[in-house]
Structure formats: C-alpha cells, structure tokens
MARBA-3410 file (N, C-alpha, C, O; in Angstrom, 1 decimal):
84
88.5,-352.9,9.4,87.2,-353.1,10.1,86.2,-352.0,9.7,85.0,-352.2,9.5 ~ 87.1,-350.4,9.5,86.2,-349.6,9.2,85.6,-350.1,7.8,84.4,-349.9,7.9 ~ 86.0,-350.6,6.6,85.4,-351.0,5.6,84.4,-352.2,5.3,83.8,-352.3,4.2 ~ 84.3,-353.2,6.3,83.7,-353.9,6.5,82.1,-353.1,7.3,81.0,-353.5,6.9 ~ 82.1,-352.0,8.2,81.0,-351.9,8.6,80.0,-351.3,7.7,78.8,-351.3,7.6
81.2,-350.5,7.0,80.5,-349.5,5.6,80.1,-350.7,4.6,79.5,-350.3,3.6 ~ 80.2,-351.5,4.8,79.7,-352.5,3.3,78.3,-353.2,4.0,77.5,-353.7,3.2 ~ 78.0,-353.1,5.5,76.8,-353.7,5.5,75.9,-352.6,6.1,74.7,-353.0,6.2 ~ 75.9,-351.9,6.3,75.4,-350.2,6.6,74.1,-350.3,6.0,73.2,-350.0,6.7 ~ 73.9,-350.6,4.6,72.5,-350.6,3.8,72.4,-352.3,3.2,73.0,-352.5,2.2
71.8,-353.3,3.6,72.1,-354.6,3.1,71.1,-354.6,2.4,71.4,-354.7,1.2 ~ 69.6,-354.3,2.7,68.2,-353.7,2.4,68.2,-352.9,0.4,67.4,-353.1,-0.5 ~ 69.5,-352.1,0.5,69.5,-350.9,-0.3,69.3,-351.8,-1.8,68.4,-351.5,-2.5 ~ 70.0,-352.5,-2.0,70.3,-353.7,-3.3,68.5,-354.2,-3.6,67.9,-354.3,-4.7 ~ 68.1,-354.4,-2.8,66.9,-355.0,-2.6,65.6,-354.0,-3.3,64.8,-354.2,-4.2
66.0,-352.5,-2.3,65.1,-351.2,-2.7,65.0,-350.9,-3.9,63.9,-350.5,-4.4 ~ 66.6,-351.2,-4.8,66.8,-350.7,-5.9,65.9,-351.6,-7.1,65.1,-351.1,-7.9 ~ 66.2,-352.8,-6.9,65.7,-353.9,-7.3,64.0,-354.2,-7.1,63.6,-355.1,-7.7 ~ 63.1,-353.3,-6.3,61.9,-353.8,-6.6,61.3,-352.4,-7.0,60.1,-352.3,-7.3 ~ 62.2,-351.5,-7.1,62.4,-350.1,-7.5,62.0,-349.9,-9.2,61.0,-349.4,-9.8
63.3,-350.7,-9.6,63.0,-350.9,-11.1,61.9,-351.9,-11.7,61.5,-351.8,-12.8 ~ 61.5,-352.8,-10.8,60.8,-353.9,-11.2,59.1,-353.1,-11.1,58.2,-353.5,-11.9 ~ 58.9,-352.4,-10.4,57.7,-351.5,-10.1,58.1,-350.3,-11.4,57.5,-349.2,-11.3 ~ 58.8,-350.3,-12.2,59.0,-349.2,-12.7,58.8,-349.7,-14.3,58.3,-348.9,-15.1 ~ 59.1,-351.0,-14.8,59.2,-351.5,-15.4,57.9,-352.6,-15.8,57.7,-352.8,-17.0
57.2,-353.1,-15.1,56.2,-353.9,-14.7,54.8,-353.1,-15.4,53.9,-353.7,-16.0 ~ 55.0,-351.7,-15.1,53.4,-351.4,-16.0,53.6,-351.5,-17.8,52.9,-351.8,-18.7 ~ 55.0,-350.8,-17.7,55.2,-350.9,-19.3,54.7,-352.4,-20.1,54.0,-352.5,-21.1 ~ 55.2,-353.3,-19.3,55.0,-354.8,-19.8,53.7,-355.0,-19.8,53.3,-355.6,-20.7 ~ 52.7,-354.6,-18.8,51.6,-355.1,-19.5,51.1,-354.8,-19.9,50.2,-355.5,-20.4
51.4,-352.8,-20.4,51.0,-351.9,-21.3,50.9,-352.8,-22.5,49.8,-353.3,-22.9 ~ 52.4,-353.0,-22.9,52.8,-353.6,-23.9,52.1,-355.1,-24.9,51.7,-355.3,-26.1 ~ 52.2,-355.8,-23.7,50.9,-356.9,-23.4,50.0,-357.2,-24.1,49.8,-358.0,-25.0 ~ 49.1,-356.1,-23.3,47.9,-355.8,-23.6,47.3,-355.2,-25.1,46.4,-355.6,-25.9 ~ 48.2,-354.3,-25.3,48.3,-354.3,-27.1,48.6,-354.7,-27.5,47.7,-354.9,-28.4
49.6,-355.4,-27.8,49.7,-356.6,-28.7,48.3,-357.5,-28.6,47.7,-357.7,-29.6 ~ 47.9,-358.0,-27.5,46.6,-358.7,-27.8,45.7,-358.2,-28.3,45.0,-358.8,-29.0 ~ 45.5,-356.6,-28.0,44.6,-355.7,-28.8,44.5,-355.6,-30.1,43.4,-355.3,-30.5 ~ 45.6,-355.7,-30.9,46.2,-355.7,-32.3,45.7,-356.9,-32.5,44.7,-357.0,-33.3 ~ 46.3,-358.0,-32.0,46.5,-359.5,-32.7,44.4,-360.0,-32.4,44.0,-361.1,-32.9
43.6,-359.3,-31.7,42.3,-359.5,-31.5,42.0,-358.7,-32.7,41.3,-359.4,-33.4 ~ 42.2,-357.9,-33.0,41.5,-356.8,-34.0,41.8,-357.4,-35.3,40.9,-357.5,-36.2 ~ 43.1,-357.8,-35.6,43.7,-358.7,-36.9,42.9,-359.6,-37.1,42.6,-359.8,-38.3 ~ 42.4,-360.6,-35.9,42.1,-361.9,-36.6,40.5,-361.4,-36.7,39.7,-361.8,-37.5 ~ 40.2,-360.5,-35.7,38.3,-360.7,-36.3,37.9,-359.6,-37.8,36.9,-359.6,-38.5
39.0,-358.7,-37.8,39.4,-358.0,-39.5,39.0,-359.2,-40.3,38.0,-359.4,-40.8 ~ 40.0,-360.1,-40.2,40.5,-361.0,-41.2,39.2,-362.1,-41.3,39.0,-362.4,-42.5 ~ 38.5,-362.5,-40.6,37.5,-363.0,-40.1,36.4,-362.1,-40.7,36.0,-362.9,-41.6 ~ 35.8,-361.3,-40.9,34.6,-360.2,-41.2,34.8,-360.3,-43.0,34.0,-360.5,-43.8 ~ 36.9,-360.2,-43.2,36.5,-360.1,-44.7,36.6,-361.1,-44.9,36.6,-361.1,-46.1
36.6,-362.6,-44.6,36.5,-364.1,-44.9,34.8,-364.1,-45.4,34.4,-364.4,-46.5 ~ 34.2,-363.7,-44.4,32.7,-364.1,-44.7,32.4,-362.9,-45.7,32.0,-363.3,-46.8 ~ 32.5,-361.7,-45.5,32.1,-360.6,-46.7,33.0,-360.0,-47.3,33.6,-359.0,-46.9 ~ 33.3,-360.7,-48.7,34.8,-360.4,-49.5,34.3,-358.4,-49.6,35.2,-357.6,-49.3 ~ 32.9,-357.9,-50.0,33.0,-356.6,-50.2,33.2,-355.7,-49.2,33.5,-354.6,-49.4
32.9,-356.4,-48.0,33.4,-354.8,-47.4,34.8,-354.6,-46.9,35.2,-353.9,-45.9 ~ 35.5,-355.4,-47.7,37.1,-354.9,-47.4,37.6,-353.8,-47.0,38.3,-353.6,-46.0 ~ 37.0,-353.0,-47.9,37.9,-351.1,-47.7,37.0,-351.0,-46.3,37.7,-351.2,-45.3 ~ 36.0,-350.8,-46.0,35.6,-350.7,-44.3,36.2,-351.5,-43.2,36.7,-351.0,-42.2 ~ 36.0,-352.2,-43.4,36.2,-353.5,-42.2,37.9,-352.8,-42.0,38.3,-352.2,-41.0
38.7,-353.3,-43.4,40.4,-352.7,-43.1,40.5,-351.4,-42.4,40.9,-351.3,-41.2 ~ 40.2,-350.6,-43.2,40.2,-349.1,-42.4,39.6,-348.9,-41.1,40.2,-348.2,-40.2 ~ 38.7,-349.4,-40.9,38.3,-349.3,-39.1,39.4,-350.2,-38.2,39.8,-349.7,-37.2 ~ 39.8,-351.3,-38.5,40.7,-352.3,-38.1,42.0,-352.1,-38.0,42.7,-352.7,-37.1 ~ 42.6,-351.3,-38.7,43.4,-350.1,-39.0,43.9,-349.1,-38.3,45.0,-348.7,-37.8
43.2,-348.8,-38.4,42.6,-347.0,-37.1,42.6,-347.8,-35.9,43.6,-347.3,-35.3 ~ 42.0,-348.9,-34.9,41.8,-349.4,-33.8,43.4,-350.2,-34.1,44.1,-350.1,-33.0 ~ 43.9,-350.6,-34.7,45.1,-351.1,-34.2,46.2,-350.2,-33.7,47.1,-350.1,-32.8 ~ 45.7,-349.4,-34.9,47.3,-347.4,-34.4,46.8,-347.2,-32.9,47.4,-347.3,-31.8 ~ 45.4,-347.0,-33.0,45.2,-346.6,-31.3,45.3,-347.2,-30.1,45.2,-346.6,-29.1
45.6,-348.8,-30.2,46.3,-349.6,-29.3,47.7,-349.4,-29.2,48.1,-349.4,-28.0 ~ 48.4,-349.4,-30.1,49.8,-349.3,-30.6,50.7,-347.5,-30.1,51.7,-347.1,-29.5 ~ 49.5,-346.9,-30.6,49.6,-345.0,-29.9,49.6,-345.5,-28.7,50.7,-345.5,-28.2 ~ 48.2,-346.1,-27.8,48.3,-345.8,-26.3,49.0,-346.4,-25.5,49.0,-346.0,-24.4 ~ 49.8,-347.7,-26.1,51.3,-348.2,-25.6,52.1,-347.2,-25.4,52.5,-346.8,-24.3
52.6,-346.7,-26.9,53.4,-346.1,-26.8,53.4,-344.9,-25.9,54.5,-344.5,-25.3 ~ 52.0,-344.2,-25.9,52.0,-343.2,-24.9,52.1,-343.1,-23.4,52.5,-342.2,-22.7 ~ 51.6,-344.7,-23.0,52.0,-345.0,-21.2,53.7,-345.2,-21.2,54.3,-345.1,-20.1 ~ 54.5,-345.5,-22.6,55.8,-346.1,-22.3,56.4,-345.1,-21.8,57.0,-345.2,-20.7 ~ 56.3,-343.5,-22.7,56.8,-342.3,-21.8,56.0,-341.8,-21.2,56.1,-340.6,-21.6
55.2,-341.9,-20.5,54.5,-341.3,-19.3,55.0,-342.1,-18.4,55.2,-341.5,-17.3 ~ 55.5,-344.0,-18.5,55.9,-344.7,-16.9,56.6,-344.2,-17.2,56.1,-343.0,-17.0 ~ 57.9,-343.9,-17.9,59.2,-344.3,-18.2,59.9,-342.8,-17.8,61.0,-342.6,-18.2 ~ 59.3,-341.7,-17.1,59.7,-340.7,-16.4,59.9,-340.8,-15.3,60.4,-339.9,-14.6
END
C-alpha cells in the first residue's frame, strides 16, 4: 500500500516536466525558423538582383552573404543563450 501512495504523490510532476522542456525547446525552433527563412529570403532576392543585373554579382553576393552569416550567427547565438 505504502508504494502505491508514493507513485501518486506527484501525478502533476510528468506533466511539469513535459511543458518544462517544451517551453525550453520551443524558442530554439522558432529561432531556428525564422532563419532559415531569413537565409532562404535573402537567397532568392540575391539570385533575383543577379538575374536582372548580370554585373553586379561580386556586390549583390557579398552583401547577401554577410546577411545570411548574420541570420545563421544569431541562431546560433539564441541556441546557447536558450539552451542554458
């Protein structure tokens, strides 16, 4: 009997744990998300800029470039800042 009362003592606790991680894990994802669309937006209007103007490749790339690292950095930098 005594081990039966000890198993429902916390029924809640399974629950806590579970919206625990889910709250823990949930900003990463849309961190994550969100850059990738940042990237995959930056890719196609790149790709788009050098369609209509074959010359300014080396600019258009290089700024498009630089803006995708810094979506891709500030992922990665919320992943260990939630992830403590």
């Amino acid at each position: 009997m005594r081990g039966r009362l000890q198993q429902h003592k916390h029924p809640n606790k399974q629950k806590h744990m579970m919206l625990a991680e889910l709250s823990g894990n949930l900003p990463i994802g849309l961190v994550g998300m969100g850059a990738a669309l940042g990237v995959g937006i930056a890719a196609a209007k790149a790709s788009e800029a050098i369609g209509r103007n074959p010359g300014a490749f080396g600019k258009v790339f290089t700024t498009a470039l630089i803006g995708m690292a810094l979506a891709e950095g500030l992922a990665i930098l919320i992943y260990f800042v939630v992830a403590r």
